[in-house]
C-alpha positions in Angstrom: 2.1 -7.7 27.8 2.4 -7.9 23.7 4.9 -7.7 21.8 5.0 -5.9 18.6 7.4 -6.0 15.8 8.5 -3.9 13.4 10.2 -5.1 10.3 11.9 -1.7 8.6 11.8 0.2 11.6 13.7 2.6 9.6 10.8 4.0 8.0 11.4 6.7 10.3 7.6 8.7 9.8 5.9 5.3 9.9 7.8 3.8 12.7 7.1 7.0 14.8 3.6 7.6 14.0 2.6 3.8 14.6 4.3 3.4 17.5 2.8 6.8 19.2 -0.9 4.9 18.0 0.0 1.7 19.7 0.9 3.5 22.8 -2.8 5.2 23.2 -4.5 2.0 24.2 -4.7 1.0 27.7 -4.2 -2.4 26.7 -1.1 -1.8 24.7 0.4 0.7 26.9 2.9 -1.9 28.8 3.7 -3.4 25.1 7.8 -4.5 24.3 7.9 -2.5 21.0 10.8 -4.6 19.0 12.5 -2.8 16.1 14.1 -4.5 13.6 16.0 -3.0 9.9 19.3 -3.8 8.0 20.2 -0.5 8.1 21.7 0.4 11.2 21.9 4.1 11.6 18.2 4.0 10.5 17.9 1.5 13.4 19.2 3.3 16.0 17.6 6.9 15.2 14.4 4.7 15.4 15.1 3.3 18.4 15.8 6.6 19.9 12.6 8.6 18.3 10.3 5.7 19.8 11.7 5.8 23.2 11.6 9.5 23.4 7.6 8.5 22.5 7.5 6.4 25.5 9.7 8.7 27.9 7.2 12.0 26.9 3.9 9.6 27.6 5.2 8.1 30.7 4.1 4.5 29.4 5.7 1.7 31.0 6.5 0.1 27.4 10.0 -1.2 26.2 11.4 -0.6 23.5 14.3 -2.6 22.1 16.1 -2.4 18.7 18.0 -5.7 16.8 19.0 -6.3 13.3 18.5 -10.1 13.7 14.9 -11.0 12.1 14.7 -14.1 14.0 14.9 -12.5 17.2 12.5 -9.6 16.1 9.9 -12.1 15.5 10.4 -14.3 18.5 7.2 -14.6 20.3 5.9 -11.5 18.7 1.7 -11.1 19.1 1.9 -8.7 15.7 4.0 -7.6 13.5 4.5 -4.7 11.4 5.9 -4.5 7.9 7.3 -1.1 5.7 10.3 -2.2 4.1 11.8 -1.4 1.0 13.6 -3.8 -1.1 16.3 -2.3 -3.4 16.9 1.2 -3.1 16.6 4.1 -5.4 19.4 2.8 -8.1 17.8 0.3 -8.8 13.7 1.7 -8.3 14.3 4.4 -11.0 14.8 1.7 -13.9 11.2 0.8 -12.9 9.6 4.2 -14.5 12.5 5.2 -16.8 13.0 2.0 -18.6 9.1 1.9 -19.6 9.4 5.6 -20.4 12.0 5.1 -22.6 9.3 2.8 -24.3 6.8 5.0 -24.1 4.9 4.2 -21.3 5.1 7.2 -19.0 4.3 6.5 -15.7 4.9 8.7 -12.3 4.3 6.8 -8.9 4.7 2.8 -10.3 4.9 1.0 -7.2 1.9 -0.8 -7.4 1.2 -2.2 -10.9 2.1 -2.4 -14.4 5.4 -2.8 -15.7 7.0 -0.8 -12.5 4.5 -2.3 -9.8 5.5 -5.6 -11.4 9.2 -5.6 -11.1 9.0 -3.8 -7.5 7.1 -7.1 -6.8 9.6 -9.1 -8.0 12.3 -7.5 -5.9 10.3 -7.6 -2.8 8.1 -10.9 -2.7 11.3 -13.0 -1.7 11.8 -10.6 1.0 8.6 -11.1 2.3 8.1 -14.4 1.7 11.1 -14.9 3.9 9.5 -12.7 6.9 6.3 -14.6 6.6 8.9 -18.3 6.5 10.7 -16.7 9.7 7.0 -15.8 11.6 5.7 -19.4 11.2 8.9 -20.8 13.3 9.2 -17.7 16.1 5.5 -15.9 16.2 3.2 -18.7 14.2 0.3 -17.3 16.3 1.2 -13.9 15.2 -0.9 -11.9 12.6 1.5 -9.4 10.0 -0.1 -5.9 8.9 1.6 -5.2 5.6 2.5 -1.4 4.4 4.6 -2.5 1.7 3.6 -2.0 -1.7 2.8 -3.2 -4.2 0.1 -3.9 -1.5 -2.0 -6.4 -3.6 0.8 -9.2 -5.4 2.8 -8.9 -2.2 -0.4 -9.4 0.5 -1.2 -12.5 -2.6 2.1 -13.9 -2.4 2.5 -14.6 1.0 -1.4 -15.3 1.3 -1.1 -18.3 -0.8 2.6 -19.2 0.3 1.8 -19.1 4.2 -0.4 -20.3 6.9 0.1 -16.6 9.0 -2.8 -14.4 9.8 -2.2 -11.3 7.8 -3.7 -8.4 5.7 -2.5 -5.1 3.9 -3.0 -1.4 5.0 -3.2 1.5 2.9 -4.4 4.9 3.3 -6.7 5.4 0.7 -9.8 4.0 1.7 -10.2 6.5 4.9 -8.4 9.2 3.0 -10.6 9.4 0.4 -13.9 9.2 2.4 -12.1 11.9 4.2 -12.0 14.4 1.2 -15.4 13.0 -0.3 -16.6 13.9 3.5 -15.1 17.0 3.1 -16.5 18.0 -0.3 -20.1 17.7 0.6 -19.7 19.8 4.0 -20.2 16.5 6.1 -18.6 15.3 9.2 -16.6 12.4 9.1 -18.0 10.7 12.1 -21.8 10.9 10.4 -20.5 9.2 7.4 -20.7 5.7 6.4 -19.7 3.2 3.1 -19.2 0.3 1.7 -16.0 0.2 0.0 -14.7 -3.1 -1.8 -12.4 -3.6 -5.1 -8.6 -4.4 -5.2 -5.9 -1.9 -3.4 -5.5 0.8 -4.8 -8.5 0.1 -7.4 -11.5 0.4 -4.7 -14.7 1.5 -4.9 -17.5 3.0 -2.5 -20.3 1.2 -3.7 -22.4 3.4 -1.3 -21.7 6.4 0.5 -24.6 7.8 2.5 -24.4 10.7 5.3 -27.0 10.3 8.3 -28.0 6.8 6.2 -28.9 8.7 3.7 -27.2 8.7 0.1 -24.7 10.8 -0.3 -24.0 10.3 -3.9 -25.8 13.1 -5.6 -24.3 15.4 -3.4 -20.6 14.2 -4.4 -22.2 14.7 -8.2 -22.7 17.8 -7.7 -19.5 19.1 -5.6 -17.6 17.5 -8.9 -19.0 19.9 -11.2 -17.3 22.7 -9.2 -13.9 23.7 -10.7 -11.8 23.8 -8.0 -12.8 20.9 -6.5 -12.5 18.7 -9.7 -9.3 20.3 -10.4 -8.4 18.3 -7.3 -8.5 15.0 -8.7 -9.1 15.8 -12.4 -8.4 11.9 -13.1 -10.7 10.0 -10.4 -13.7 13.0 -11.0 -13.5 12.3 -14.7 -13.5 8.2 -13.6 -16.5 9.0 -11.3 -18.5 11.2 -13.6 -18.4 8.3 -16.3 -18.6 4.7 -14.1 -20.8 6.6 -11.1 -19.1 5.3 -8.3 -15.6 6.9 -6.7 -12.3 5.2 -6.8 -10.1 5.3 -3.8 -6.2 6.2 -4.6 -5.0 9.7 -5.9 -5.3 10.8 -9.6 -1.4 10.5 -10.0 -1.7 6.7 -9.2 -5.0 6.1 -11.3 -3.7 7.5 -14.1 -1.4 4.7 -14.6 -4.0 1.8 -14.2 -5.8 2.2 -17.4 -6.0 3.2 -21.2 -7.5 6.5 -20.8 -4.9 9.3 -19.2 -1.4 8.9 -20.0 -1.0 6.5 -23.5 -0.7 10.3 -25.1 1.7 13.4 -24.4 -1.5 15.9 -25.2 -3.5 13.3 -22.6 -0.7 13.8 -20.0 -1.1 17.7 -20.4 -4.7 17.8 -19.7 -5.1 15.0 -17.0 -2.1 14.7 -15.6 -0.5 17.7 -15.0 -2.8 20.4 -13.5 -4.5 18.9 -10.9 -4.5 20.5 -7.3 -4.3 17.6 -4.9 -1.5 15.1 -5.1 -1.3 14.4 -8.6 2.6 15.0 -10.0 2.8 14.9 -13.8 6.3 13.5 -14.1 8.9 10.7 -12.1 11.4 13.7 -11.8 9.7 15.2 -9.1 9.1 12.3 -7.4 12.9 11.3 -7.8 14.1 14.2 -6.1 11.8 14.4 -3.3 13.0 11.2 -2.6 16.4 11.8 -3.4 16.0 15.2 -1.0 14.4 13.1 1.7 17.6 10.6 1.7 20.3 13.5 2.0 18.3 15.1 4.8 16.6 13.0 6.7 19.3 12.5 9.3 19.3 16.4 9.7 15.3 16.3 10.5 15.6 13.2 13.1 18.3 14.7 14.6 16.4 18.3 15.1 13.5 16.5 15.9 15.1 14.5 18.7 16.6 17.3 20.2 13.6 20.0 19.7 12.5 21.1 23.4 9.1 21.0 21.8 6.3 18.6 23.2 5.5 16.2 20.8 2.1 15.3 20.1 0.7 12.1 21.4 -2.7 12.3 20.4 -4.0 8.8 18.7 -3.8 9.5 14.4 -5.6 7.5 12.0 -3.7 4.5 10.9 -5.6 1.3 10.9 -3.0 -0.7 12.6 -3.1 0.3 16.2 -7.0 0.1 16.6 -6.3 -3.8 14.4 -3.5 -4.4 17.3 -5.8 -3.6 19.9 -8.6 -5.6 18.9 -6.2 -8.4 18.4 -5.4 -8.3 22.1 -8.8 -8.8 23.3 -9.7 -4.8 23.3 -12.8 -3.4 21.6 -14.0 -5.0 18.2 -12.4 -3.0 15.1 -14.3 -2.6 11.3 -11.8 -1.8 8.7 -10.9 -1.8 4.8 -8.0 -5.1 4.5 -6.5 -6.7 1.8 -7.4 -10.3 2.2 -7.7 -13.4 0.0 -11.1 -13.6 -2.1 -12.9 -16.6 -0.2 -16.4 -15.7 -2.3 -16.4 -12.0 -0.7 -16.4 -10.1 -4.1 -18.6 -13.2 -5.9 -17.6 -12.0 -9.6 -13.6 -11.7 -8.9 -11.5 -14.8 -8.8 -10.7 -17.2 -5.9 -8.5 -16.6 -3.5 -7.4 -13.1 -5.3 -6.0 -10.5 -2.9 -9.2 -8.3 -2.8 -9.3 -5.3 -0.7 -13.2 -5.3 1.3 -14.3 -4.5 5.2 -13.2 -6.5 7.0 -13.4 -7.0 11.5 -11.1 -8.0 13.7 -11.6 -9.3 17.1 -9.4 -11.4 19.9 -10.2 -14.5 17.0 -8.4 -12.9 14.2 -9.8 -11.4 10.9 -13.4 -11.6 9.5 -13.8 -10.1 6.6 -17.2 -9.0 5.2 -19.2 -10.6 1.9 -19.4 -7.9 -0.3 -21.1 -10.0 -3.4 -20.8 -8.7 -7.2 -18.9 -5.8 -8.1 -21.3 -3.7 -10.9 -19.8 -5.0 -14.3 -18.0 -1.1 -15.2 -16.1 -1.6 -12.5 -15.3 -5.5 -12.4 -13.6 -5.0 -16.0 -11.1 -2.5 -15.1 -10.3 -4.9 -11.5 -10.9 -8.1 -13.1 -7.7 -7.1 -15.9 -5.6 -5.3 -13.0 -6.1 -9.1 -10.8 -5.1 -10.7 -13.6 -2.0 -8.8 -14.3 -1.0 -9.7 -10.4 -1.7 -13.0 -10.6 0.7 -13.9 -13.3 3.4 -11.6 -11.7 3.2 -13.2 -8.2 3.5 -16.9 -10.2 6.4 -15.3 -12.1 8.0 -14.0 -8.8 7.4 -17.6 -7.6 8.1 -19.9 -9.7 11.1 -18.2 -11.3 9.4 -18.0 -14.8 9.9 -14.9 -17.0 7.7 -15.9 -19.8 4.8 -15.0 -17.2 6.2 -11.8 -16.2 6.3 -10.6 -19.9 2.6 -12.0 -20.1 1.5 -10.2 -17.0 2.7 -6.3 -18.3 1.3 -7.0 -21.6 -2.0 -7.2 -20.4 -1.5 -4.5 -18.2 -4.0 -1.8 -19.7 -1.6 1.5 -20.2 1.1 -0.9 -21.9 -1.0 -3.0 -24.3 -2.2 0.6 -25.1 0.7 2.2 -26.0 3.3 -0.7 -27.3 3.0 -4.0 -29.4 3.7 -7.2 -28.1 7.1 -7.5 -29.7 7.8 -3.8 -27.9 6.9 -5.2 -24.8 9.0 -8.0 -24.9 11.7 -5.9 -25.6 11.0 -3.8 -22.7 10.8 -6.5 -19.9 13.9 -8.2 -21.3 15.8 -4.4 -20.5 14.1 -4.6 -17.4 15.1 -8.1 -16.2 18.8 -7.5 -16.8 18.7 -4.3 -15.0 16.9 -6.4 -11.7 19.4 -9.4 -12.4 21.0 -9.1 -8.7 17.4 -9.4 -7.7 15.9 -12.4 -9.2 18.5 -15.3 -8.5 15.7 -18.3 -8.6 14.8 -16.9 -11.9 15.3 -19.8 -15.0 16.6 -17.7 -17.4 16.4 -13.3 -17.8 15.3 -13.2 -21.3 12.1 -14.1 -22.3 
């Protein structure tokens, strides 16, 4: 019987859809599903959407609820991870603060100057989860939502001895829609995709083991579909491989589609797919979910409706599964660089295919990325590497040396600007950075 923990059960969509996953496997069916958050009306809505999950499948799982960490993790086989450290008060300072600057950003939660201070909110947090696993579940392995995906997977990658890697959507999301483009179905389609999180790249993509690449070329050249992702066609069109990620969160990783207002306007504003032009709308949405989601858990609860069980297509649960001894699973993880991308550094969190059996992780030797696309990773590693020292060591000189390398700033503001900038920022995340030396830089 495994256990399996959730840390920030109160992702209430995540919590439900992973949970339902878990639930499809034979082997997992009989699983004690532990929830665990600080929050705890979150906690108990959870609690009760998971066990109407259980009750509508007839599984013989158990599903208990605790706002003690410790106890989450104790004995736990895996362990799953969506928190969110430091709500919207202070999360909002992260894109308006840079824009104020100059630097207008719209998603920031994975890098740059808004990626870099989430990190520095939430790599404590997590370093304290992965501290609490090696004492109650050392044997346990930790699949990571979180972002930012990379510095935080890095962190507690270099800081702990704990089996773990991080999920993200894009990979399989994006071969979806490339799939989708070309009229091919995604069960005949096969890649290699390697890079950094949110920065990937399918360095083939064939369809029947053939290439598949000059058909994407020329479903790009058709307006409506490269009004879908105006930013990652226009990245494609001139470095010939596709990037995983939307356009909205490209945008911010480079010099080319947001340093200028008339650059925002073309790129960054028209696009079809998910690709929001300004922080605004993002703020609301999130501000909207937060005043309604009781409301929605509540109807959904009580909705006479069936709910679907079919099996979705999250990594976790097939990772889980394998884990347990069930059939052998091949995905896209975020896992240190041990020589697997041969031309990006040591022990970088690098995001390549990796398999998972009863034995743990095995991720797959990828070798050199082509040089276009090294440059743009090999900057964004960089950047996270002297954030997740900064987060560690308590230095701010390196945090201000981190976001000035970080491509969109360096193009847009000087190096006196920028240090002007993260000084606003570290007084605004002061409650947040107690081990730090000193908040000025």
């Amino acid at each position: 019987m495994a256990k399996i923990t959730f840390i920030g059960a109160g992702s209430l969509g995540f919590t439900r859809g992973l949970a339902r996953d878990i639930l499809t496997f034979p082997l997992l069916q009989d699983a004690t599903l532990t929830l665990m958050d600080i929050n705890a009306e979150r906690l108990e809505f959870a609690q009760k959407a998971v066990q109407r999950i259980v009750d509508m499948g007839n599984y013989p799982a158990k599903v208990e609820a605790t706002m003690d960490r410790a106890e989450a993790l104790k004995d736990a086989d895996a362990v799953m991870c969506t928190i969110l450290a430091g709500g919207v008060d202070v999360w909002q300072y992260d894109i308006t603060i840079p824009k104020k600057y100059g630097i207008d950003t719209n998603v920031g939660d994975t890098r740059g100057p808004s990626g870099v201070f989430r990190a520095l909110r939430t790599i404590p947090v997590m370093l304290d989860i992965v501290k609490d696993m090696e004492k109650q579940c050392p044997d346990a392995i930790l699949l990571n939502y979180t972002n930012p995906m990379a510095m935080l997977c890095r962190a507690m990658q270099r800081e702990s001895f704990i089996q773990l890697t991080g999920l993200c959507h894009s990979v399989q999301g994006t071969a979806m829609m490339l799939a989708r483009w070309i009229g091919a179905p995604y069960d005949e389609i096969t890649y290699t995709c390697a890079g950094i999180n949110h920065m990937a790249w399918y360095l083939d993509f064939k369809w029947n083991h053939k290439d598949a690449y000059p058909l994407i070329r020329e479903a790009v050249e058709k307006p409506e579909i490269y009004n879908e992702e105006i930013v990652r066609n226009e990245l494609f069109k001139h470095f010939g491989y596709y990037i995983t990620e939307s356009s909205g969160h490209n945008s911010e990783y480079n010099w080319w589609f947001r340093k200028r207002p008339d650059l925002i306007e073309k790129y960054c504003t028209h696009g079809t797919g998910w690709n929001p032009g300004e922080y605004a709308y993002i703020l609301k949405s999130y501000r909207g979910r937060e005043d309604t989601w009781k409301d929605d858990v509540k109807k959904w609860l009580e909705s006479d409706e069936p709910i679907s069980l079919k099996r979705g297509h999250e990594y976790a649960a097939y990772i889980v599964n394998a884990r347990m001894g069930g059939e052998i699973f091949h995905f896209n993880g975020n896992v240190p660089n041990t020589n697997l991308i041969t031309n990006l550094p040591e022990d970088a969190c690098v995001e390549v295919p990796v398999y998972v059996d009863k034995g743990g992780f095995h991720p797959v030797h990828v070798g050199p990325l082509p040089p276009q696309l090294l440059a743009l990773n090999h900057i964004s590693v960089m950047v996270e590497e002297m954030a997740v020292e900064a987060a560690i060591t308590g230095d701010p000189t390196l945090i201000f040396q981190s976001i000035a390398y970080d491509p969109l700033t360096a193009a847009v503001l000087s190096l006196a600007e920028i240090k002007e900038m993260v000084n606003e920022m570290l007084q605004q995340n002061k409650e947040y950075l107690p081990h730090f030396k000193s908040l000025k830089v």
